[in-house]
N, C-alpha and C positions, 0 to 999 in steps of 0.2 A: 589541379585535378588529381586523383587517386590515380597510380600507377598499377593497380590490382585488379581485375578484373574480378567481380564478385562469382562465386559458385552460382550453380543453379539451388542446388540446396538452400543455400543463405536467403536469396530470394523469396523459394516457396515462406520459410520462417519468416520471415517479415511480414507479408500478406496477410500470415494465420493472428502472428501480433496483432494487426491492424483490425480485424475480426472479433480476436476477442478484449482489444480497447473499444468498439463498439457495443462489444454483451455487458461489458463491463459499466458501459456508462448509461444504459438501460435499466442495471440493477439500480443503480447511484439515483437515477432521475425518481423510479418511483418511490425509494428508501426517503427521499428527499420531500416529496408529494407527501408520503404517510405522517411523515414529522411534523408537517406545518400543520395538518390536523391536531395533533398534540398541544402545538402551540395557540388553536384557534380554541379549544376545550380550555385554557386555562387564561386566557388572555383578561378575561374579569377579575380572578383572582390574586394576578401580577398586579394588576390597575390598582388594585385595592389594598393588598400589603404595602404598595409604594406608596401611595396617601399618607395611610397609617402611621407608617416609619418617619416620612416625612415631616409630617406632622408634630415627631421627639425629637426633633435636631434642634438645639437654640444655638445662641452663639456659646454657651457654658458647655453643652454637651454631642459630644458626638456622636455617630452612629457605629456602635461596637456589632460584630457576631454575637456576645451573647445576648445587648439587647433583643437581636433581630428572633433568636433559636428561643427566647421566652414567650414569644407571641401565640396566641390558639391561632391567629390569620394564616404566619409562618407554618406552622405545623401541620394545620390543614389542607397549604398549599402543597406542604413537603408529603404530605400523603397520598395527594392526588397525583402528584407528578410519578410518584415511584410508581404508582400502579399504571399510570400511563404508559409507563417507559416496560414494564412491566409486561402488559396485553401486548404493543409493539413487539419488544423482542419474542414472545412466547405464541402470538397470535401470526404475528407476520415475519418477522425480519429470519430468525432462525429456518423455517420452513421455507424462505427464499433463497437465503444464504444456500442452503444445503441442498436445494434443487440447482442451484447457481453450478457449485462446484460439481456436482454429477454429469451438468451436461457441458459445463467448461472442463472438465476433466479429460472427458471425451472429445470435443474439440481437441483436446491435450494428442489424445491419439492417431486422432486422422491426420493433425500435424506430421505427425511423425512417423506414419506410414508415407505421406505424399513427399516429406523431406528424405526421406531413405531411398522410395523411388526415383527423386532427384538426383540422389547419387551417381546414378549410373547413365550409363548413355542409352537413349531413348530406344524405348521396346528391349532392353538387355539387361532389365531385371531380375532376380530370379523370386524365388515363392519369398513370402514373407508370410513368418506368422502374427498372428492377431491377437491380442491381448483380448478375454475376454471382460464383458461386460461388466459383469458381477464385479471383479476386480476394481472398477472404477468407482461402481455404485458404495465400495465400500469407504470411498474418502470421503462420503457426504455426511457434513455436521462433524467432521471430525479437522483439527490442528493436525503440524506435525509430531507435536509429541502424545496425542490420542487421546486428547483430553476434549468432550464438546462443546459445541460454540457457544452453547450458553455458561457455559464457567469463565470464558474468554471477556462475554461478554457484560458480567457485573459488574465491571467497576463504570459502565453508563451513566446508571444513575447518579451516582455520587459525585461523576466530572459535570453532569448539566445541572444539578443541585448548588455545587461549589460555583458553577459559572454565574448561574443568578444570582446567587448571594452576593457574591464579592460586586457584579454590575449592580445590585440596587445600593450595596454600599458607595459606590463611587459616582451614582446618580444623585445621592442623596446629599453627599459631600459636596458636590460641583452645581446645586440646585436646580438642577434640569426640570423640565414641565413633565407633567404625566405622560403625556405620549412618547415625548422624547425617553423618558427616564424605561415605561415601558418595553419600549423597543431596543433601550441594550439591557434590561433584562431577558428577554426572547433571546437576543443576539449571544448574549452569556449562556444560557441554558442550552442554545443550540453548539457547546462543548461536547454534550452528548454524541450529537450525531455527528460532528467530528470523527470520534471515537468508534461510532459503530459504521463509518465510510472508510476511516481507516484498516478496521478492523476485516470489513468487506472486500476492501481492494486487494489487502493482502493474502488472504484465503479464496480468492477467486484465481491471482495468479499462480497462489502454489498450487493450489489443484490443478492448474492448467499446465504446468513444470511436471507435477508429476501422473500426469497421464503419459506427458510428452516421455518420461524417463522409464515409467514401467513398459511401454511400450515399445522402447528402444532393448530392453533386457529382454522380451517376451519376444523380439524380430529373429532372432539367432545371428545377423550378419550385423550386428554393431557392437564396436569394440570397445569405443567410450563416447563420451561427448565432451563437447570444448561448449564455451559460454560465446554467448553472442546480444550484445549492450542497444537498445536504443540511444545512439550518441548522441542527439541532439536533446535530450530529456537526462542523460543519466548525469549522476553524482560523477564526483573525480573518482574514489575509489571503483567502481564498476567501469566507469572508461576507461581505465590504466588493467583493471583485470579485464579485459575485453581477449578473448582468446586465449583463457585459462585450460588446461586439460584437467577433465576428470576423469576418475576411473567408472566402469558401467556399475559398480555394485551402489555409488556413489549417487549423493542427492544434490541437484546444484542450489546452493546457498543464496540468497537475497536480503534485501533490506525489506524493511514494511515499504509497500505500494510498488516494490522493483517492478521492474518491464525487464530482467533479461530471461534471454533463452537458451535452451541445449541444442547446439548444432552435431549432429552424429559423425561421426567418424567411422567407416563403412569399413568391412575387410575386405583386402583385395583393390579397393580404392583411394586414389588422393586425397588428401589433406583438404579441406574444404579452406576455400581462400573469399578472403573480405578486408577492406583497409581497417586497420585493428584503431581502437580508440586513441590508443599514445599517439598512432599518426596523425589520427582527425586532426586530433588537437594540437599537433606540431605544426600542422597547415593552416590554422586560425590565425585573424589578424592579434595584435596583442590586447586591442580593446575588447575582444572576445574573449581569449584567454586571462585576463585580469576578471574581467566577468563571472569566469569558472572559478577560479583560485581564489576571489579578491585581494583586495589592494594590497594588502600588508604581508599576505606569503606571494603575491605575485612580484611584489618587490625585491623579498629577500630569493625567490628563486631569479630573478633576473640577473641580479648580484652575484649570487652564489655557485649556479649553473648547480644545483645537486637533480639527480633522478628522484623525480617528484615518486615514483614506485616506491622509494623508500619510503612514504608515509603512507601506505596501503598497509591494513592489517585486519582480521577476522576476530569479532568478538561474540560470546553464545550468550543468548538471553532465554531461560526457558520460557517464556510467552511467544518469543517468536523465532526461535532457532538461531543459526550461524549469519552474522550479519556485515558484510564490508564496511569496513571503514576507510575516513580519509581523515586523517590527524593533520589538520590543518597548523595548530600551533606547536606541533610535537619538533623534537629536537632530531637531524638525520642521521 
């Protein structure tokens, strides 16, 4: 058992998490509903390219890309799909996205008005100010580097175009039946919505990071904030940064689809206390921690005893900003 006794603070912040991994999977579920519609609109046309293709395999020849990219069937299909994907993003997903992150934004803020009031001992808060609205409403449809979500989200089509292809390739290879062959073309093409889940997850929680952070600047009694890890879901590099400090001018950094958060650090108040990830996972059996690590750096860290910390390191992607790493095969 943890020797720490958690803040109150830390507390309220997990709740608001749990809250918005529920809005979150709200968005997911219908993003998820709209998609299959896409795939029930073209499910004749899959049927019928995979015939076709089918159909040029002998045992002399195989089924190339550019056979496939010569076909009117192919092209037709390839035209229908874009524009599907097309009305989705432009019809629906954008315009949820972007109501998603205004009103997870805001969640963002009540978090961390209700975590600052945490800070202190009950009824002995003093005023806080309130970040206004507009402020929030302004991260809708926008990244961190300010660019909108529809420029984010072009490369859609082309991942669930590439996913079909390559699956009717290897249905065609492996002589699967229509249905079967079918359905991992679907299963391919649904790359797309990979990409636009992932794409959603991660812009749902930065917006929700940074209401949580303009808000903490806009309070006047917080100094900075330190990170705070869902352990039992995070990567090794964000469990090992678990209890990072940042400065308040500062944005707290994540992976695509992270769950961590800003715990404040209040003036005039304690340090906010939590068992920090390195311990979680000092306290794990080893078939757990081989789990997290896998076999082959859990080995040589067994051996070696070096500070796994040492393979934590921050890299920038402009698509998705400052991202933790865990160098798993890296040298210490």
């Amino acid at each position: 058992m943890p020797d720490v006794i958690e803040s109150r603070v830390v507390s309220v912040l997990r709740e608001y998490r749990e809250e918005l991994i529920l809005r979150e999977g709200s968005v997911l579920e219908e993003m998820t509903s709209r998609w299959l519609k896409i795939e029930q609109q073209l499910d004749a046309d899959i049927s019928a390219l995979h015939l076709l293709m089918a159909s040029k395999k002998t045992d002399d020849v195989m089924l190339t890309r550019q056979m496939i990219w010569k076909e009117e069937r192919y092209q037709k299909l390839k035209a229908e799909l874009q524009a599907a994907i097309k009305a989705y993003n432009q019809n629906y997903l954008i315009r949820e996205l972007s109501q998603a992150q205004s009103d997870i934004g805001w969640l963002g803020v009540q978090a961390s008005l209700d975590a600052v009031k945490a800070s202190y001992a009950v009824g002995s808060s003093p005023l806080i100010k309130v970040l206004n609205r507009d402020a929030v409403e302004a991260l809708s449809g926008f990244l961190s580097n300010g660019a909108p979500l529809n420029s984010l989200l072009k490369n859609e089509f082309p991942e669930a175009l590439e996913g079909l292809t390559d699956a009717l390739i290897n249905a065609v290879a492996r002589g699967l039946g229509p249905k079967a062959a079918a359905q991992e073309m679907v299963n391919g093409m649904g790359m797309g919505l990979d990409r636009a889940m992932l794409i959603s997850r991660t812009e749902i929680g930065r917006a929700y990071r940074s209401g949580n952070i303009l808000q903490y600047r806009e309070s006047g009694v917080v100094t900075g904030f330190v990170r705070l890890v869902k352990k039992e879901s995070a990567c090794m590099a964000c469990l090992l940064l678990d209890g990072e400090k940042f400065a308040l001018a500062e944005m707290l950094d994540d992976h695509p689809q992270g769950n961590c958060s800003a715990v404040p650090e209040v003036a005039g108040v304690g340090a906010p206390q939590w068992e920090k990830g390195a311990d979680w996972f000092a306290r794990l059996d080893q078939d757990q921690q081989q789990a997290k690590l896998g076999p082959q750096l859990f080995e040589r860290w067994q051996k070696e005893g070096f500070d796994l910390s040492s393979l934590v390191s921050k890299s920038h992607s402009p698509e998705w900003g400052d991202t933790p790493r865990f160098n798993a095969g890296g040298s210490v």
